[in-house]
N, C-alpha and C positions, 0 to 999 in steps of 0.2 A: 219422377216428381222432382223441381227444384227445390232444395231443401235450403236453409240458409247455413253459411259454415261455423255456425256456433251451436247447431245443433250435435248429437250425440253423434260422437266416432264413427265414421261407416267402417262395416266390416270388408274387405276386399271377397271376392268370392275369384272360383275358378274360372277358366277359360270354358265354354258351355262344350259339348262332346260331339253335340252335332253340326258344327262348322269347325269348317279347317284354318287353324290361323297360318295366315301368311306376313309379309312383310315386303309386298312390294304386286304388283298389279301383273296380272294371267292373260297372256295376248295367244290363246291358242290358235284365234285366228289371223295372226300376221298383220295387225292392222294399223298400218301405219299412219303419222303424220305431215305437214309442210314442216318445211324443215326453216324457222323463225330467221336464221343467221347465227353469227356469230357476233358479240357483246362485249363491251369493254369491261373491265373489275370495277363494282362498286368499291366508293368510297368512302365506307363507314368506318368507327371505329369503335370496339369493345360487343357491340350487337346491331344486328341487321333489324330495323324494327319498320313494321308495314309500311308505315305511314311517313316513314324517311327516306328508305334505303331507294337508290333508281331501280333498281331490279325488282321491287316491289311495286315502285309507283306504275310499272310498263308490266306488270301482270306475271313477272318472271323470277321463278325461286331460284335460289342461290346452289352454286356447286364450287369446288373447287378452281374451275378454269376463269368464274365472273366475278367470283367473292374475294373482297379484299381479307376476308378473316376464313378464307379456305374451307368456304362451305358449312361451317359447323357455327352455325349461328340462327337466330330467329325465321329467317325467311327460305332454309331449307325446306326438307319434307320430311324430316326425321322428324320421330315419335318421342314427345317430351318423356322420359322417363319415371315421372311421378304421377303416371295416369295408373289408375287401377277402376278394376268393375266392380261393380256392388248389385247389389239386391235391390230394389226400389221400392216404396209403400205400395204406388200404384201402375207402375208403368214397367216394368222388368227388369233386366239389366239396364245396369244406367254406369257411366265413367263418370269416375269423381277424381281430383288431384290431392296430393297427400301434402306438395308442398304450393306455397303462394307465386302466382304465373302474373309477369307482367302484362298490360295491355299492348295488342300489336305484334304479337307474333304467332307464330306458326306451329301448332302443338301437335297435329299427328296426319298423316294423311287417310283418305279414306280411300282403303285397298278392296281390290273382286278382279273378279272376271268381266275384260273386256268385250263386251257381246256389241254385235254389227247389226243394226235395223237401218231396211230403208227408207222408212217411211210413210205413212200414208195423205196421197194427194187427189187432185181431183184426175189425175192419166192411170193411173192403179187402183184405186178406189173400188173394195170387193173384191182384188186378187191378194194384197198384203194384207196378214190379219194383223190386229194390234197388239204393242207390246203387251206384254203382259209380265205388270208388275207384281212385283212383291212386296214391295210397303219399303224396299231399300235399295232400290235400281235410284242411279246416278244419270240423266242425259248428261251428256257434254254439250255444251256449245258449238266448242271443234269439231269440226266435219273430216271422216278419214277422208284419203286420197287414192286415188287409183281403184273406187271400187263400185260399185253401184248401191250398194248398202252403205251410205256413208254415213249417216245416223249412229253415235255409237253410247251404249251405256255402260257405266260402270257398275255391276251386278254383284252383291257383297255376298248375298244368301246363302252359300254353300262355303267358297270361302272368302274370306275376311279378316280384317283387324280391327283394334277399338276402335275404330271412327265408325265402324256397322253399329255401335251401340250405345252410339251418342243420339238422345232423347231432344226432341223435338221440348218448346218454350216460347212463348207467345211475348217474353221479355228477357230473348237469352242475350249468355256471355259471349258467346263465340258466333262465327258466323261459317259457311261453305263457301270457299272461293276457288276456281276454277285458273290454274296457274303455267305458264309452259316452259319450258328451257328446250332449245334444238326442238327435236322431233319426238320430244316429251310433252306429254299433258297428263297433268296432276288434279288432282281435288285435293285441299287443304284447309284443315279446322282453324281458324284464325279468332285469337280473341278480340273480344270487342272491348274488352275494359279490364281493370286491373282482376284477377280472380284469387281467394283467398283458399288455404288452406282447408281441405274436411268438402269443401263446394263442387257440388254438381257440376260439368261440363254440359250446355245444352247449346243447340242453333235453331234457328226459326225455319221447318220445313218450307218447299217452295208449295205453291199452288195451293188447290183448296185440301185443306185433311181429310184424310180418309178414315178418321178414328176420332171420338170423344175428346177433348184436349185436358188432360189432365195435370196441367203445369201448375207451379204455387199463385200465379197473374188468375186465373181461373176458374181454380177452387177456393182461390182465399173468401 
């Protein structure tokens, strides 16, 4: 549930027991990308922010070899440090931030298991069966290379980081943005406006929902 940040303290709760946290994405099966080029260093200075930085506006997060502020700035994929999970009234775990996030950058990525689907079209159609989701499978856009499965998902459910537990919001703050550097491709939580302390992190699922929508736009 979106709660507003004047409401009462959220408690942080634990890491859940039955998913493995990780920090960075599980390619057991080898699956690689095109490989973008190579970029000259953005020219920011103090913070790389969405909707300024060039590496941002051409879909590309920042590292040390392209950032003028050596990577460690808003349009990375590092995990803002002031996320924590909480309890939720009606929706489960939910991330909330403990401190106030500008609008326009980059607060955590969403980590899993890179899983390979071909597809299903009209030449296969009754020999591939379909994904089969879990309520937090990621498609990519980017298609791998070199394989016949080039459909690939990002699969949180086993293991994961807090971006597995960011709640869906019919008028959220953040949004999922699909980001590359080289022969990297990222998903990242991006906010959409300034976010205050004590406040809910949410982004607007894609497609139709598959669950009751239970965000404060909804139930108010």
């Amino acid at each position: 549930m979106q709660l507003k940040p004047n409401d009462a303290p959220k408690k942080p709760v634990l890491w859940p027991s039955d998913v493995v946290e990780i920090c960075g994405q599980r390619n057991l099966d080898g699956i690689k990308f095109a490989d973008t080029g190579r970029l000259g260093k953005c020219t920011c200075e103090g913070e790389c922010y969405a909707f300024e930085c060039m590496n941002s506006l051409s879909d590309t997060y920042c590292v040390k070899a392209n950032c003028a502020l050596g990577g460690q700035c808003g349009n990375s994929t590092r995990t803002f440090e002031y996320l924590r999970l909480f309890k939720t009234v009606h929706t489960g775990i939910g991330v909330f931030t403990t401190r106030s996030i500008d609008c326009g950058l980059n607060i955590a990525e969403c980590c899993g298991e890179l899983e390979p689907y071909e597809g299903v079209n009209g030449a296969n159609e009754g020999r591939v069966p379909l994904k089969q989701t879990t309520g937090y499978s990621l498609l990519l856009s980017t298609r791998a290379v070199r394989r016949k499965d080039n459909f690939v998902y990002i699969e949180p459910f086993k293991y994961g980081n807090i971006g597995r537990y960011v709640n869906h919001a019919c008028e959220p703050n953040c949004e999922l943005r699909e980001v590359r550097y080289r022969t990297q491709v990222r998903v990242v939580i991006l906010t959409l406006r300034a976010i205050e302390a004590n406040e809910e992190i949410t982004v607007r699922y894609a497609g139709q929902l598959w669950f009751s929508c239970m965000c404060a736009t909804c139930i108010a």
